[in-house]
C-alpha positions in Angstrom: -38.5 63.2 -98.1 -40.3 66.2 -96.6 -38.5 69.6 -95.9 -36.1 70.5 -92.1 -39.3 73.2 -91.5 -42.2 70.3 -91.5 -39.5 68.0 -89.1 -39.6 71.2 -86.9 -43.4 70.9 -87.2 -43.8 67.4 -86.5 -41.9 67.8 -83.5 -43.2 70.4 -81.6 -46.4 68.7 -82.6 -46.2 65.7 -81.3 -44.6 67.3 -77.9 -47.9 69.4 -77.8 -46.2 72.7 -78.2 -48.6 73.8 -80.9 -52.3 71.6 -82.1 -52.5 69.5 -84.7 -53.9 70.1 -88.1 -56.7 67.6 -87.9 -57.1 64.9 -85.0 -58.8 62.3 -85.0 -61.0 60.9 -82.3 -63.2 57.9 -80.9 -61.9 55.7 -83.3 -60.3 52.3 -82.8 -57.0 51.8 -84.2 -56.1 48.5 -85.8 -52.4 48.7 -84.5 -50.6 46.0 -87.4 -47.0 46.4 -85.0 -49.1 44.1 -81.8 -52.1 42.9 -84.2 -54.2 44.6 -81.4 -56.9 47.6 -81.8 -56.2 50.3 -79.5 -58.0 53.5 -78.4 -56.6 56.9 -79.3 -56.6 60.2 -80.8 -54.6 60.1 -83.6 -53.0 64.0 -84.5 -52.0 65.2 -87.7 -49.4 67.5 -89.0 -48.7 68.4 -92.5 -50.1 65.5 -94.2 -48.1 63.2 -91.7 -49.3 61.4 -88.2 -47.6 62.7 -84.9 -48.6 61.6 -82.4 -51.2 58.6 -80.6 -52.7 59.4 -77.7 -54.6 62.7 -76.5 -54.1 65.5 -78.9 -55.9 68.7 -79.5 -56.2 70.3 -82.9 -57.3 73.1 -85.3 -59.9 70.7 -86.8 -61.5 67.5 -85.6 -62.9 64.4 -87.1 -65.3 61.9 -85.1 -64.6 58.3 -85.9 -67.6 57.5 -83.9 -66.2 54.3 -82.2 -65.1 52.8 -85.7 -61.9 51.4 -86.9 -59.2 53.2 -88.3 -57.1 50.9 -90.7 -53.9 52.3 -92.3 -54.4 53.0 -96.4 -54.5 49.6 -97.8 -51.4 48.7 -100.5 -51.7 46.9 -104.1 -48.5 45.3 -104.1 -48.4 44.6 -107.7 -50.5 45.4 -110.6 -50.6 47.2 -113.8 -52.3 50.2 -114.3 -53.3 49.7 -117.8 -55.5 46.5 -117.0 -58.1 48.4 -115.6 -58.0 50.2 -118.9 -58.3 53.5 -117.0 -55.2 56.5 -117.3 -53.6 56.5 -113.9 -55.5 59.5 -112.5 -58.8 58.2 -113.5 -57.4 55.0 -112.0 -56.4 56.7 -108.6 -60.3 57.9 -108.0 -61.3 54.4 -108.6 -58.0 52.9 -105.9 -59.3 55.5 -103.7 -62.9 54.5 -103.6 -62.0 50.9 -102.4 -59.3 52.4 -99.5 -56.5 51.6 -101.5 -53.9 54.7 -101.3 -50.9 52.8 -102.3 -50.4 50.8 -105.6 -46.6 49.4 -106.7 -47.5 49.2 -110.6 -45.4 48.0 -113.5 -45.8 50.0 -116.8 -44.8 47.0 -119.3 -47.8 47.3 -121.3 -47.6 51.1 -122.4 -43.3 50.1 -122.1 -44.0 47.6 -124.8 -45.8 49.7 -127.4 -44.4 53.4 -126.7 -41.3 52.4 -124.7 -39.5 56.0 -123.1 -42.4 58.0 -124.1 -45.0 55.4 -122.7 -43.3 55.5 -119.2 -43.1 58.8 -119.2 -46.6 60.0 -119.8 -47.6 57.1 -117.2 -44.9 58.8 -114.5 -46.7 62.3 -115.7 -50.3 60.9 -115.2 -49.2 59.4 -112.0 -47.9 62.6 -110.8 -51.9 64.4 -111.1 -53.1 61.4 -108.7 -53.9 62.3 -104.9 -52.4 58.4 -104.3 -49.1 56.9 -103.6 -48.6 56.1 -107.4 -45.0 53.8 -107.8 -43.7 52.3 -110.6 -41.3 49.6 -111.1 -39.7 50.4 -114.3 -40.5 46.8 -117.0 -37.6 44.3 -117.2 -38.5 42.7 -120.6 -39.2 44.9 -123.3 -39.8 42.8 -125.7 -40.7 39.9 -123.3 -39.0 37.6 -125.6 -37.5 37.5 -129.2 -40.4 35.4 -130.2 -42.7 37.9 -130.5 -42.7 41.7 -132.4 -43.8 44.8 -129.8 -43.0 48.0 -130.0 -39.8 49.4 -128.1 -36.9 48.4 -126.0 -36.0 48.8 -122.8 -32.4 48.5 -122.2 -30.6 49.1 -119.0 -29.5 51.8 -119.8 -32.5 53.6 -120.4 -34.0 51.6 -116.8 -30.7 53.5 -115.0 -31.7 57.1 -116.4 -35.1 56.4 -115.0 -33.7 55.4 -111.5 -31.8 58.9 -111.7 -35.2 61.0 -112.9 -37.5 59.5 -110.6 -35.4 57.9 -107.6 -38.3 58.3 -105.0 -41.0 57.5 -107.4 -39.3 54.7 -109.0 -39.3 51.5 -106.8 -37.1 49.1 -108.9 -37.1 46.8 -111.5 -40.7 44.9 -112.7 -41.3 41.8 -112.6 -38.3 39.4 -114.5 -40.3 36.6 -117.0 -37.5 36.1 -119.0 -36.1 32.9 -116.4 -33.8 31.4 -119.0 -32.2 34.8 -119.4 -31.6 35.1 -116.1 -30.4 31.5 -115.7 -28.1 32.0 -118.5 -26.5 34.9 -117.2 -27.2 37.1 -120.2 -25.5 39.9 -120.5 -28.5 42.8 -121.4 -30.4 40.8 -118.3 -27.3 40.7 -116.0 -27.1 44.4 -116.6 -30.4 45.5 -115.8 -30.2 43.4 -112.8 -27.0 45.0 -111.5 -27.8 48.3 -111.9 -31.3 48.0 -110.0 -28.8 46.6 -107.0 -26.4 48.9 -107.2 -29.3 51.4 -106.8 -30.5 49.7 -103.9 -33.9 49.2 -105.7 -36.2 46.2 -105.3 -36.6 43.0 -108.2 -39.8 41.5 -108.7 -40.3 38.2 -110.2 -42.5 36.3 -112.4 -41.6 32.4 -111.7 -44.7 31.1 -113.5 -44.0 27.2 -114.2 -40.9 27.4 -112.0 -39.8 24.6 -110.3 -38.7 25.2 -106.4 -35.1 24.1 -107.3 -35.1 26.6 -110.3 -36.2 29.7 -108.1 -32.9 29.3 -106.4 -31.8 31.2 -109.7 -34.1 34.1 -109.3 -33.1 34.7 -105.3 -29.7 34.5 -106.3 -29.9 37.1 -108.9 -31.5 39.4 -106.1 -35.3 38.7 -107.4 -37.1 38.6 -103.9 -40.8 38.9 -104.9 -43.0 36.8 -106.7 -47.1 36.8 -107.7 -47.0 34.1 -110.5 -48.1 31.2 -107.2 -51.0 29.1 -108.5 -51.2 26.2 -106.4 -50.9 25.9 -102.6 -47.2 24.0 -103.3 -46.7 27.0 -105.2 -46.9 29.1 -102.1 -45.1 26.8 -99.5 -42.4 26.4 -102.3 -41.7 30.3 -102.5 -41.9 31.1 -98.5 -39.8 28.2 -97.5 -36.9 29.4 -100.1 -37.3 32.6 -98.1 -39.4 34.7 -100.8 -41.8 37.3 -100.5 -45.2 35.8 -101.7 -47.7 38.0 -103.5 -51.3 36.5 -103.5 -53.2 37.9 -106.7 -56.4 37.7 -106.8 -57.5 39.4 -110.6 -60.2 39.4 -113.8 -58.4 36.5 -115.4 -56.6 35.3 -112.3 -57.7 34.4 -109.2 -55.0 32.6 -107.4 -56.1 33.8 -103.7 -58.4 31.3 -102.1 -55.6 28.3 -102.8 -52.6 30.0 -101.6 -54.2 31.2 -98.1 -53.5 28.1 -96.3 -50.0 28.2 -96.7 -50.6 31.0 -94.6 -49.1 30.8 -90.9 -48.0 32.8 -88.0 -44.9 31.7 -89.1 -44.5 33.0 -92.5 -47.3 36.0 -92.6 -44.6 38.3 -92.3 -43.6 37.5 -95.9 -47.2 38.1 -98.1 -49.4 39.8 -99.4 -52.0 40.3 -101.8 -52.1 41.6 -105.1 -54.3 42.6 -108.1 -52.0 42.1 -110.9 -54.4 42.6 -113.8 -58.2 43.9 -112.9 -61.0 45.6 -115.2 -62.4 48.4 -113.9 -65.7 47.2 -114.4 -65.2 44.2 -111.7 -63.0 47.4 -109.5 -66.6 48.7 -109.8 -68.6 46.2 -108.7 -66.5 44.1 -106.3 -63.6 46.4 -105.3 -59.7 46.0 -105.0 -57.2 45.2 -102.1 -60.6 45.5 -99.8 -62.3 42.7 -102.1 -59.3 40.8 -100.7 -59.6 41.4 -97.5 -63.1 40.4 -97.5 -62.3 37.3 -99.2 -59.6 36.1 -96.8 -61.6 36.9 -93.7 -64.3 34.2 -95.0 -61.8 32.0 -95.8 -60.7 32.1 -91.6 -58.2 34.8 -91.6 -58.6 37.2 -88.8 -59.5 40.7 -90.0 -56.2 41.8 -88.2 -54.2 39.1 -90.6 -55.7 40.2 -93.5 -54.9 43.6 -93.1 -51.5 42.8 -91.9 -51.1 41.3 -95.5 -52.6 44.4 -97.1 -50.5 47.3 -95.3 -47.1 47.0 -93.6 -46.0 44.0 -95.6 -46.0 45.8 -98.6 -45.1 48.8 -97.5 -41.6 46.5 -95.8 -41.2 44.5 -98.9 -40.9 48.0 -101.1 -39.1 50.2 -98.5 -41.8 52.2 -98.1 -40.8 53.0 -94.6 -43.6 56.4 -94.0 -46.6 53.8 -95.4 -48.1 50.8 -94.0 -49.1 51.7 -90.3 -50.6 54.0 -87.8 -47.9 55.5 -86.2 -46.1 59.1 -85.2 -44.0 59.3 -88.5 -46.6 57.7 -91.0 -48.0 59.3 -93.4 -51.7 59.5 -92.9 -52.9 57.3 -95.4 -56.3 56.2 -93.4 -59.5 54.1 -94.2 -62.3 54.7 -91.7 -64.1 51.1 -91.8 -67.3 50.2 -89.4 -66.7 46.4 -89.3 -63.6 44.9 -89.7 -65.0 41.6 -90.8 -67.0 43.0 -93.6 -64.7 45.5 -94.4 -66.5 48.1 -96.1 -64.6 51.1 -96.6 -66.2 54.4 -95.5 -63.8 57.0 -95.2 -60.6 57.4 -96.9 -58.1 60.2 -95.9 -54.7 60.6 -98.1 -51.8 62.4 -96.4 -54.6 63.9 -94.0 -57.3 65.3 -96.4 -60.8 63.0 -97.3 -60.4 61.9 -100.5 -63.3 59.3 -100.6 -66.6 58.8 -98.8 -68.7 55.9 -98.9 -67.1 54.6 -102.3 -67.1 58.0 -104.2 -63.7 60.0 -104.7 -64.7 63.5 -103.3 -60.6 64.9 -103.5 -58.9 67.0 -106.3 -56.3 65.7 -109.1 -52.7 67.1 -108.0 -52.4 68.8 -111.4 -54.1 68.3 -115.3 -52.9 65.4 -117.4 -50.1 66.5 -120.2 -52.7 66.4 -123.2 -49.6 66.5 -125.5 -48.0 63.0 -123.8 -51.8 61.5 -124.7 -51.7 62.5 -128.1 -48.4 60.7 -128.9 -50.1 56.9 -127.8 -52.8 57.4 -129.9 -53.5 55.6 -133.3 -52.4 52.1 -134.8 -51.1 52.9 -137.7 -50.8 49.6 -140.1 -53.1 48.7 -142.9 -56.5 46.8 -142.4 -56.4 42.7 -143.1 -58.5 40.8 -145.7 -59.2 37.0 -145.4 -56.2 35.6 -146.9 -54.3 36.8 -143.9 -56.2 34.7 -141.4 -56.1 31.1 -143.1 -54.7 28.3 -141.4 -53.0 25.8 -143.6 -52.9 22.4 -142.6 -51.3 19.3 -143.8 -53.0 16.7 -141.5 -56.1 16.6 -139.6 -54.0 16.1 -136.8 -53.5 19.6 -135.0 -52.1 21.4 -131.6 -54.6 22.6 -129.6 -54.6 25.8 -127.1 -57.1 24.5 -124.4 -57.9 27.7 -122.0 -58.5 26.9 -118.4 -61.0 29.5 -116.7 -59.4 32.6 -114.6 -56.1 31.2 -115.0 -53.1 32.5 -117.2 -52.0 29.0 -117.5 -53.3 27.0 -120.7 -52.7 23.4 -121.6 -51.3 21.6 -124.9 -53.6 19.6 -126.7 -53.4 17.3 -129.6 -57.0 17.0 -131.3 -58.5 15.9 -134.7 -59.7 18.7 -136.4 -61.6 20.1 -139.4 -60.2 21.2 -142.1 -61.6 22.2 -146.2 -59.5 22.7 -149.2 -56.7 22.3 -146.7 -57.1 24.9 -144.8 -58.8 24.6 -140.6 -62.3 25.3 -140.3 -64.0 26.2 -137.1 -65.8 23.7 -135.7 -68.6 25.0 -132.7 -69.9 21.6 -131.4 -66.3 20.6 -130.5 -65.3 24.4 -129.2 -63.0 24.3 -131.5 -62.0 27.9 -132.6 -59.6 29.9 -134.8 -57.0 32.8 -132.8 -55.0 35.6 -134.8 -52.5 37.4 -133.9 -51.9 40.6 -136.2 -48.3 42.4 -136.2 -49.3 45.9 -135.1 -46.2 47.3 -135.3 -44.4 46.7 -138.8 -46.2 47.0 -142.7 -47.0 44.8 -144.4 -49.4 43.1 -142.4 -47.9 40.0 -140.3 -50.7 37.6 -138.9 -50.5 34.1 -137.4 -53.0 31.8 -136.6 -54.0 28.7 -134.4 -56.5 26.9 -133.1 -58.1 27.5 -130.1 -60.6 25.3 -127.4 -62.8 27.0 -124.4 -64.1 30.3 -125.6 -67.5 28.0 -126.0 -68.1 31.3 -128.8 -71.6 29.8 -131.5 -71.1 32.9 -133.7 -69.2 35.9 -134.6 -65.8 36.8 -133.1 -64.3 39.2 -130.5 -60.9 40.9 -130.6 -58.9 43.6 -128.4 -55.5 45.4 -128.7 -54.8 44.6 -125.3 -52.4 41.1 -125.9 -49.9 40.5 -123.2 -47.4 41.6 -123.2 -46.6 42.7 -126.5 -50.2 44.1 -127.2 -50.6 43.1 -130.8 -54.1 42.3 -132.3 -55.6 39.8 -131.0 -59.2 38.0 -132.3 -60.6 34.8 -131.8 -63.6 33.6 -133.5 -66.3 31.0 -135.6 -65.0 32.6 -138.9 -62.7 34.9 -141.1 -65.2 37.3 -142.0 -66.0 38.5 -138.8 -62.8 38.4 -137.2 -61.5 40.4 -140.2 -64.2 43.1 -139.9 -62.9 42.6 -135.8 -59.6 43.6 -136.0 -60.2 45.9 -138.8 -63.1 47.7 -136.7 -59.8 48.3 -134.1 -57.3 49.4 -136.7 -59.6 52.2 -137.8 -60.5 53.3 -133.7 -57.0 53.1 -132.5 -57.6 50.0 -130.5 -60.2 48.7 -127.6 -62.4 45.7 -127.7 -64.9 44.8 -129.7 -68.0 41.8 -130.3 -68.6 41.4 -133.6 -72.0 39.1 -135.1 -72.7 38.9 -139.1 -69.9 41.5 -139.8 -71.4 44.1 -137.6 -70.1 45.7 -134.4 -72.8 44.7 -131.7 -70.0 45.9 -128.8 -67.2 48.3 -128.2 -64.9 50.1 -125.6 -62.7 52.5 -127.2 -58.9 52.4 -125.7 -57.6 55.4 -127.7 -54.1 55.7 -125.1 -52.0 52.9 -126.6 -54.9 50.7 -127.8 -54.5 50.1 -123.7 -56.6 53.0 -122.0 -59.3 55.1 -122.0 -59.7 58.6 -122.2 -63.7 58.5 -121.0 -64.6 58.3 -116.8 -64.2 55.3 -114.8 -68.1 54.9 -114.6 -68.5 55.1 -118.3 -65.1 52.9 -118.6 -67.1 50.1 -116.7 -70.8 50.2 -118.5 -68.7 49.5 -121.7 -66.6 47.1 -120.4 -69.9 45.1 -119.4 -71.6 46.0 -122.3 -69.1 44.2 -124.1 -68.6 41.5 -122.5 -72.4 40.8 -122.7 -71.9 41.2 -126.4 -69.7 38.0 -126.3 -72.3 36.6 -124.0 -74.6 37.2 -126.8 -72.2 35.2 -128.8 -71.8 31.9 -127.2 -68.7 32.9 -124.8 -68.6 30.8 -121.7 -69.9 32.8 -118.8 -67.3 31.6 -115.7 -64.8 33.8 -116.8 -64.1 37.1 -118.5 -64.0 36.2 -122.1 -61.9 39.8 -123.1 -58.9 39.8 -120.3 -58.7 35.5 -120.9 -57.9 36.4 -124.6 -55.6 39.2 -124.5 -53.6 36.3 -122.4 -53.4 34.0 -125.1 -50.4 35.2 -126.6 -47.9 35.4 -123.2 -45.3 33.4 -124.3 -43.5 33.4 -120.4 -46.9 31.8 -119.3 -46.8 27.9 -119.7 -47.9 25.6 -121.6 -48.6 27.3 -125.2 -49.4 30.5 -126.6 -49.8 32.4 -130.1 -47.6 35.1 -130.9 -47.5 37.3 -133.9 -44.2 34.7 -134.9 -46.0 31.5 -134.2 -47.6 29.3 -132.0 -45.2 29.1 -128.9 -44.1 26.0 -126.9 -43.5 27.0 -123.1 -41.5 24.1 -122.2 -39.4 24.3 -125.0 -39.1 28.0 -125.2 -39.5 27.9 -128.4 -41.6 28.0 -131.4 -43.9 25.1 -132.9 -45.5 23.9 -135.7 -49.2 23.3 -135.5 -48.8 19.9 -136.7 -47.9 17.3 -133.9 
C-alpha cells in the first residue's frame, strides 16, 4: 500500500497540477479493459501510472509508434526450477517482460522448511520484480516418501502475519484424498488461508470432473495440472480458474487453447510451472507463450489478456495487470504484437531491461548467512549393494515415461534378471532408477525399473526430485550411478552425466541441492552442457532428460512413481511391489 503523501501526488498529478515523473509518448496502448489499442501519453508518478491522455513531464520517453503492453504475469511457477536464486531469477523474468511471477516455494519448503522460505522471501525482497509467494500446502507431499521439514498450519498462519502483502495464499493442494477426507492438519491449513482472505491453488492432476467438485468446495479455485483439452472444458465449466503451463518437462499449452472462447477467456491463463533457465535463455517465459498462442489463432490482444489482468484478478493483484491511472507501471515496450518481442521493460517506472538484457539494480544484497544454511547434503556416500534390485520373477512393473509430460504409465514387462537380481537391458530401454534418502543415516535407497530414457551407457542423476528432492539416478549400471550420486553427495547437489565412472557433465546447485550460486548465463551453458552429456549417452533427444527425471518420483502425479519408500501406485495411493 503506498503512503497518504504519494496519494496526494498521484492526484494532483493526474489533475495536471504539477508534471509527471516520466511520460510516455507515441506509443500505442494495448488497452486489455476494451481489447482495443489506443493512442495516448501515458504519465507517471512515483512508480505508479496517473493519468492517459496528454501529460507533460520532468522526463520523457519516445515509444516511437510501438505498443505499450502492461508487465506480463507468470501465474504459477517455482522459482527453484530454473535453478537460479530468486534475484538472479528476477534479471532473467525481466529480460522476457515478465514483472510479475506468483511462485510456490515447495521445493526449498521440503528440504529446509521455515528457513528455506525465509531465505527465498529475503532473496525475493533484493529483486526489482513483483516477486509473490504462495506459502507450500504439502510438506511432505505425502507420507510415502522422506523429505526434509513440515509445514504445518500453523507455521503457514505466522507467515500470513509476517508477510501479508507479499504472501498471496496457500500453494498448490496435491494431497486430493486429504482434502476429500476432510483431514484435520489439511482442513486447517485450508481454513486459516480463508479466514485470511488469501487465494488456494490446486493441483487436480488425474482428477476426475465430478471429483473437482471437492477442491471448489474446499475454496481451491485454481488449477494448472490440465493436460488434455477435456481437461480444460472440465475445469472452466465447474467454474475454475484454468492455468495453461507451458514448461521444460511440460508442455500442456497448445492442447488446452481451443477450449478457449470469448466466453470463458476471462477465467485463464498461462503458466510456467517448472522451466530451466537454459530454455528461459533461449526461448523466453510468459512472452514464449504469447508467441505460441498467437500461431496457434489467438489474437495478440487474447493472448495478452491471458498473460496480464487475468492473473493479476485471479490473485487480487488489483495495482497490476493493466494500463490505467492507478496501475503500477509495470510496462513492456513491444514493436509487433504478433511476434511479440520484448524491447523495453519498465518496473514501477524505471527501465529495467532493454532488448533482452537486465540493465536495473538489485533492491538490496542477498543475506550470505541465509545461503550458507542450504548448503551441503550431509549423509554418507552409497556402494553397490545399495542399488540392487531383487527379483523373484522375471515378471516386473515397469515405469514407462511419456515425453514432456509429468504423467507416466504402468507397465507390466518381462525383464532381465542375474543371480536374482534385475539387470539393465539397453536394446529393450529397459533401465534401473534409485532413489537415495538424503535426509536420514544410514543410507535408505530404493530401486525400480525404468523404460524411455533410451540411455546406451553410463547414468545421470540430480538432487532436484519432486517434490521431496531426494537423490535421484537412472542409468545402464551400478557402478556409474554409484559414482553418480556419490559425485552429488560430495558437491552438495546439482546434476551430473556420468560414462565409465567418470563425470563427463556437471551443474553445481550448492542452495539446497536446488539453486545456483553462479550467473544466469553461466547457469544456462551448464545446464546445456549437461544435458548434451546425456545426449552423449544415449538419452532420447525430444525431451529434457534432467527435469523428466527429477519427476519420476512425484507420487501426486499418476500412474506410478519411485519414492525413497518404494515404488508408488497413483491409483491406489499407495505403495507396490515390483512384482505384478
Amino acid at each position: 500500500m503506498f503512503k497518504k503523501s504519494e496519494l496526494i501526488e498521484a492526484v494532483l498529478t493526474a489533475a495536471k497540477k504539477q508534471p509527471a515523473d516520466l511520460v510516455i509518448k507515441n506509443g500505442k496502448i494495448v488497452n486489455v479493459f476494451t481489447k482495443k489499442n489506443t493512442e495516448a501519453d501515458v504519465a507517471i508518478k512515483d512508480g505508479m501510472i496517473v493519468g492517459l491522455g496528454d501529460y507533460d513531464g520532468k522526463e520523457t520517453f519516445d515509444a516511437k509508434g510501438k505498443y505499450i503492453v502492461p508487465g506480463l504475469i507468470d501465474g504459477h511457477m517455482h522459482v527453484e526450477s530454473t535453478l537460479l536464486p530468486p534475484e538472479e531469477y528476477a534479471k532473467l523474468s525481466l529480460s522476457h517482460g515478465v514483472t510479475t511471477a506468483i511462485a510456490d516455494p515447495h521445493e526449498i519448503g521440503n528440504v529446509k522448511g521455515e528457513v528455506g522460505l525465509e531465505f527465498m522471501l529475503d532473496s525475493a525482497s533484493c529483486a526489482t520484480m513483483n516477486l509473490y509467494y504462495m506459502i507450500p500446502s504439502c510438506v511432505p507431499t505425502t507420507i510415502f516418501e522422506t523429505n526434509g521439514a513440515t509445514i504445518d498450519a500453523a507455521m503457514i498462519k505466522r507467515f500470513y502475519e509476517k508477510y501479508p502483502d507479499q504472501v498471496l495464499g496457500l500453494a498448490e493442494v496435491m494431497n486430493f484424498p486429504a482434502v476429500a477426507n476432510a483431514d484435520p492438519e489439511m482442513i486447517d491449513k485450508l481454513y486459516e488461508t480463508i479466514a485470511a482472505n488469501k487465494v488456494i491453488d490446486g493441483h487436480a492432476a488425474g482428477i476426475s470432473k465430478e471429483d473437482l467438485n471437492v477442491y471448489l468446495a474446499a475454496q481451491i479455485r485454481t488449477d494448472h495440472e490440465a493436460v488434455s483439452l477435456q481437461d480444460a472444458k472440465d475445469r472452466l465449466d465447474l467454474g475454475m480458474y484454468l492455468l495453461m503451463r507451458q514448461g521444460t518437462a511440460a508442455k500442456d499449452l497448445l492442447n488446452l487453447l481451443p477450449a478457449v472462447d470469448q466466453n470463458n477467456i476471462d477465467r485463464c491463463a498461462m503458466v510456467t510451472d517448472d522451466k530451466l533457465a537454459n530454455e528461459l535463455l533461449a526461448e523466453g517465459s510468459i512472452d514464449h507463450m504469447i508467441r505460441m498462442a498467437v500461431k496457434a489463432g489467438k489474437t495478440p490482444l487474447e493472448a495478452i489478456q491471458m498473460a496480464t489482468i487475468n492473473p493479476a484478478q485471479f490473485f487480487h493483484l488489483n495495482r497490476l495487470g493493466a494500463i490505467g491511472a492507478g496501475y503500477q507501471a509495470d510496462l513492456v515496450i513491444a514493436p509487433d504484437l504478433d511476434d511479440f518481442e520484448v524491447e523495453t521493460v519498465f518496473h514501477k517506472g524505471e527501465i529495467v531491461a532493454q532488448n533482452g538484457k537486465f540493465c536495473g539494480t538489485l533492491a538490496k544484497e542477498p543475506n550470505p548467512a541465509l545461503v550458507k544454511q542450504l548448503e551441503k547434503i550431509d549423509i554418507n556416500p552409497i556402494e553397490i549393494s545399495d542399488l540392487q534390485l531383487p527379483l523373484v520373477g522375471d515378471i516386473a512393473k515397469v515405469i514407462e515415461i511419456i515425453p514432456n509430460s509429468l504423467v507416466t504409465k504402468k507397465l507390466v514387462e518381462k525383464v532381465n534378471k542375474k543371480d536374482g537380481f534385475f539387470q539393465p537391458d539397453t536394446a529393450k530401454d529397459l533401465l534401473k532408477i534409485a532413489v537415495v534418502n538424503r535426509y536420514q543415516k544410514p543410507t535408505i535407497t530404493n530401486t525400480a525399473i525404468i523404460k524411455g530414457f533410451g540411455l546406451k551407457e553410463g547414468a545421470i542423476a540430480t538432487s532436484i526430485a519432486h517434490d521431496s528432492h531426494n537423490l535421484l539416478t537412472v542409468g545402464t549400471n551400478d557402478e556409474d550411478m554409484m559414482t553418480a550420486i556419490n559425485y552429488l553427495i560430495e558437491n552438495g547437489g546439482g546434476m551430473v552425466a556420468v560414462k565409465d565412472q567418470k563425470v563427463i557433465g556437471f551443474v553445481p546447485l550448492k542452495i539446497g541441492g536446488l539453486m545456483s550460486v553462479e550467473p544466469m548465463e553461466v547457469v544456462g551453458k551448464k545446464v546445456d552442457e549437461v544435458v548434451a552429456a546425456a545426449h552423449e549417452l544415449g538419452a532420447a533427444r525430444n525431451f529434457d532428460p534432467f527435469l523428466t527425471l527429477s519427476f519420476m518420483s512425484l507420487a501426486v502425479i499418476p500412474e506410478i512413481k519411485l519414492t525413497d519408500k518404494g515404488l508408488f501406485d497413483f491409483a491406489e495411493f499407495n505403495l507396490t511391489t515390483i512384482e505384478p
